[in-house]
FIKEDREN-153748 format. One record per residue: residue number from 1; residue in one letter; chain; x, y, z of N, C-alpha, C in turn. Coordinates in Angstrom, 1 decimal. Layout:
# residues N
+-----+---------+--------+--------+--------+--------+--------+--------+--------+--------+--------+--------+
! num ! residuo ! cadena !   n.px !   n.py !   n.pz !  ca.px !  ca.py !  ca.pz !   c.px !   c.py !   c.pz !
+-----+---------+--------+--------+--------+--------+--------+--------+--------+--------+--------+--------+
! NUM !       A !      A !      X !      Y !      Z !      X !      Y !      Z !      X !      Y !      Z !
...
+-----+---------+--------+--------+--------+--------+--------+--------+--------+--------+--------+--------+
This chain:
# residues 55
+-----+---------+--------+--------+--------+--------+--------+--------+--------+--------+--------+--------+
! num ! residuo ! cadena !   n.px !   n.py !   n.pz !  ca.px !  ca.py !  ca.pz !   c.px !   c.py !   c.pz !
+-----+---------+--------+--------+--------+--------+--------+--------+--------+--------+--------+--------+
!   1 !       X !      A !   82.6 !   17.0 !   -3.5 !   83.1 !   15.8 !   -4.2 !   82.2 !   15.4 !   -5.4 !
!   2 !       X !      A !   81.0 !   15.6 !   -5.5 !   80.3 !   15.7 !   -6.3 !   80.0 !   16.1 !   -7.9 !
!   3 !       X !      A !   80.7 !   17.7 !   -7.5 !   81.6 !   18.0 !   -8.7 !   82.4 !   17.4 !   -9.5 !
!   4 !       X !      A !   83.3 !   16.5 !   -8.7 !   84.5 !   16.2 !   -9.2 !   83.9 !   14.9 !   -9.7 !
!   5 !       X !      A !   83.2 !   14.1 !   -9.1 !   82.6 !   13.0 !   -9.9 !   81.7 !   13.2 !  -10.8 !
!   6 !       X !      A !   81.0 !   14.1 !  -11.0 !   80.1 !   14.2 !  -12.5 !   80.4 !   15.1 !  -13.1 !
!   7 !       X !      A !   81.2 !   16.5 !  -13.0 !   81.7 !   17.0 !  -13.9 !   82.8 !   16.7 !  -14.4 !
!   8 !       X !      A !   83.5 !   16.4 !  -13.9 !   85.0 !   15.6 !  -14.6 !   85.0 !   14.0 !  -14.7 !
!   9 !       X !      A !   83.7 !   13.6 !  -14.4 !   83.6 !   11.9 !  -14.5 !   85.1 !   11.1 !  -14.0 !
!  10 !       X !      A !   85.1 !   11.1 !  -12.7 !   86.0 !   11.3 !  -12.0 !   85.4 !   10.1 !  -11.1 !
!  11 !       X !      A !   86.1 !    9.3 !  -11.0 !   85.3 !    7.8 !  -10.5 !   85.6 !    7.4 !   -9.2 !
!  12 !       X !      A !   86.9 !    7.0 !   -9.1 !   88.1 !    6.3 !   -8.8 !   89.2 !    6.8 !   -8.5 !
!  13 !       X !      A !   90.5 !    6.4 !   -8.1 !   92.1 !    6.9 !   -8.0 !   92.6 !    6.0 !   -8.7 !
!  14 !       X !      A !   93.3 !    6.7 !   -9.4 !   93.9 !    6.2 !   -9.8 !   95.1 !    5.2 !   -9.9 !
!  15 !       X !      A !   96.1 !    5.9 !   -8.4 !   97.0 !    5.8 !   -7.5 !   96.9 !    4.5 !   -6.6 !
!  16 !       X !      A !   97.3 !    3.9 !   -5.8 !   97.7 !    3.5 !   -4.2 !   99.0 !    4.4 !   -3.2 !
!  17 !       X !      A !   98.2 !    4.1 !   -2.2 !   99.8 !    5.5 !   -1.2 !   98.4 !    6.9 !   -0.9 !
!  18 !       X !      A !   98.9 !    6.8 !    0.1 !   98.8 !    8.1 !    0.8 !   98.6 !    9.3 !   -0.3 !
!  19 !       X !      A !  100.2 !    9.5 !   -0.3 !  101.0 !   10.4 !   -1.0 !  100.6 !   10.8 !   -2.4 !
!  20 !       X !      A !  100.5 !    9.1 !   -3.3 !   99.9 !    9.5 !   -4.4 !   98.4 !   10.0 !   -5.0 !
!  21 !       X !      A !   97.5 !    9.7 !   -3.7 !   96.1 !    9.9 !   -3.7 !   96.4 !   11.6 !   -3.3 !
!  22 !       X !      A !   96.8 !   12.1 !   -2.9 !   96.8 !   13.5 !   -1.8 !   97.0 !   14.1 !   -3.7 !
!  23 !       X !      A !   98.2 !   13.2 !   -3.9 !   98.9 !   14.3 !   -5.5 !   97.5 !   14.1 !   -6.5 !
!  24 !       X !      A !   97.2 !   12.9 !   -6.8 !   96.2 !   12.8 !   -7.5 !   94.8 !   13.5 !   -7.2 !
!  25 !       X !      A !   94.5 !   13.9 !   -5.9 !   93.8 !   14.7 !   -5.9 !   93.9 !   16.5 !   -6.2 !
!  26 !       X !      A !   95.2 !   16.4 !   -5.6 !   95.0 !   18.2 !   -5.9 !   95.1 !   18.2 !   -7.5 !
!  27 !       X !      A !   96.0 !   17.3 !   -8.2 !   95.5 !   17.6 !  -10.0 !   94.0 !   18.1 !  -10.5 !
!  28 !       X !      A !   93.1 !   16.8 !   -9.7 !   91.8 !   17.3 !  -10.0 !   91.5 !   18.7 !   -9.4 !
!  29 !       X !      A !   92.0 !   19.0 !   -8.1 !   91.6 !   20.6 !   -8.0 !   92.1 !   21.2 !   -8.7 !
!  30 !       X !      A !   93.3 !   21.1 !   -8.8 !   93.7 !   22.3 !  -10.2 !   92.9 !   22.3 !  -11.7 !
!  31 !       X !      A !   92.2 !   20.7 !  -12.3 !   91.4 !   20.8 !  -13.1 !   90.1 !   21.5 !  -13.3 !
!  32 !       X !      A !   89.9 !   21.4 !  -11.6 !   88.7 !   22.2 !  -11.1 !   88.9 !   24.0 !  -11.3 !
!  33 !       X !      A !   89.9 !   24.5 !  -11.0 !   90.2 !   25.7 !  -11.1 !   90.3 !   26.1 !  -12.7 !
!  34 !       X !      A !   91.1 !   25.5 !  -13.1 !   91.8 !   25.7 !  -14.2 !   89.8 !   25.7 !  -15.6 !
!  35 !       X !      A !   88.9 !   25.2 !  -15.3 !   87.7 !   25.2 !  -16.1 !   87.0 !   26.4 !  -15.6 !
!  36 !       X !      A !   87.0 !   26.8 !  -13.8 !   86.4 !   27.7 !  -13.8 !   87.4 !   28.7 !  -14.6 !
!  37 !       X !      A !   88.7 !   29.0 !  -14.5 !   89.2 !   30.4 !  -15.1 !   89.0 !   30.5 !  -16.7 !
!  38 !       X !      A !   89.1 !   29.2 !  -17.6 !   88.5 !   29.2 !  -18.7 !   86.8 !   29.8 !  -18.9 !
!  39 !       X !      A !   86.2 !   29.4 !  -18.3 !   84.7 !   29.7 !  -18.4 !   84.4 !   31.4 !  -17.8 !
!  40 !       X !      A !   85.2 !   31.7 !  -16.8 !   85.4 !   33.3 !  -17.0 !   86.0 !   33.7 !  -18.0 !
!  41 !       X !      A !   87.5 !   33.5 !  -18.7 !   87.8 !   34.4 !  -19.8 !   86.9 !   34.1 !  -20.6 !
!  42 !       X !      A !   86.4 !   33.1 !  -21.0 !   84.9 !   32.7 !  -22.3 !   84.0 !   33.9 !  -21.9 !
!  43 !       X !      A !   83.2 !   34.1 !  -21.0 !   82.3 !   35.1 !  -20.3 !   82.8 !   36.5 !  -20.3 !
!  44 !       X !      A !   84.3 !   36.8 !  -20.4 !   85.1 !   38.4 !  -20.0 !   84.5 !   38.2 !  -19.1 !
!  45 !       X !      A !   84.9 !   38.1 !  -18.0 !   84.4 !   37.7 !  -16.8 !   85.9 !   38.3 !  -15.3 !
!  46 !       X !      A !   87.0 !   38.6 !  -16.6 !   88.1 !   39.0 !  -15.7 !   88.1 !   40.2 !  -15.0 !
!  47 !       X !      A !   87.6 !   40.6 !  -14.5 !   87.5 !   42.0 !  -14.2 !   88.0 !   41.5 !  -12.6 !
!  48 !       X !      A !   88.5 !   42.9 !  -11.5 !   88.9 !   42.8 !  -10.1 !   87.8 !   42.5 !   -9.2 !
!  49 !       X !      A !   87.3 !   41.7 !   -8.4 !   86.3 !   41.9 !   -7.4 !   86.4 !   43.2 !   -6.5 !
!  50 !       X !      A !   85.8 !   44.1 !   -6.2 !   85.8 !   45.0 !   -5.6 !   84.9 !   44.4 !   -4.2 !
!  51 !       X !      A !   85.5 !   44.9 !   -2.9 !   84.5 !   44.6 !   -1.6 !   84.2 !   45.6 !   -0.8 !
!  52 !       X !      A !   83.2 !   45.7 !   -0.4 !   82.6 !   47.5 !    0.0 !   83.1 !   47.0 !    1.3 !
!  53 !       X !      A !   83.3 !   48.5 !    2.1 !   83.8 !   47.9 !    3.8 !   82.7 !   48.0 !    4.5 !
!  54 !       X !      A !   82.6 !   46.9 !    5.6 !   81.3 !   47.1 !    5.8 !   81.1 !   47.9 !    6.8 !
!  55 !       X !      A !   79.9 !   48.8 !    6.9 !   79.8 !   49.5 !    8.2 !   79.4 !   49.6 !    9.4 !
+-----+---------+--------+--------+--------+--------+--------+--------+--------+--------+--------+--------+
């Protein structure tokens, strides 16, 4: 939560309701996602993760 209050200066809700707090929050996750995929294509950063199997 931390993140979301100092990186997105992100205070407060906006909303009242259950419902609208739940919606109002996943926006900010998707804001959250949506900076990291920008900050990867900035970096080329797209490439596949590969995961070794372990033995």
């Amino acid at each position: 939560f931390s993140k979301v209050k100092d990186g997105l200066a992100y205070d407060r809700f906006r909303r009242r309701g259950m419902k609208k707090i739940v919606a109002d929050m996943m926006m900010v996750a998707m804001a959250i996602n949506l900076n990291k995929l920008h900050s990867k294509i900035q970096n080329n950063q797209t490439g596949i993760i590969e995961y070794k199997k372990a033995a």
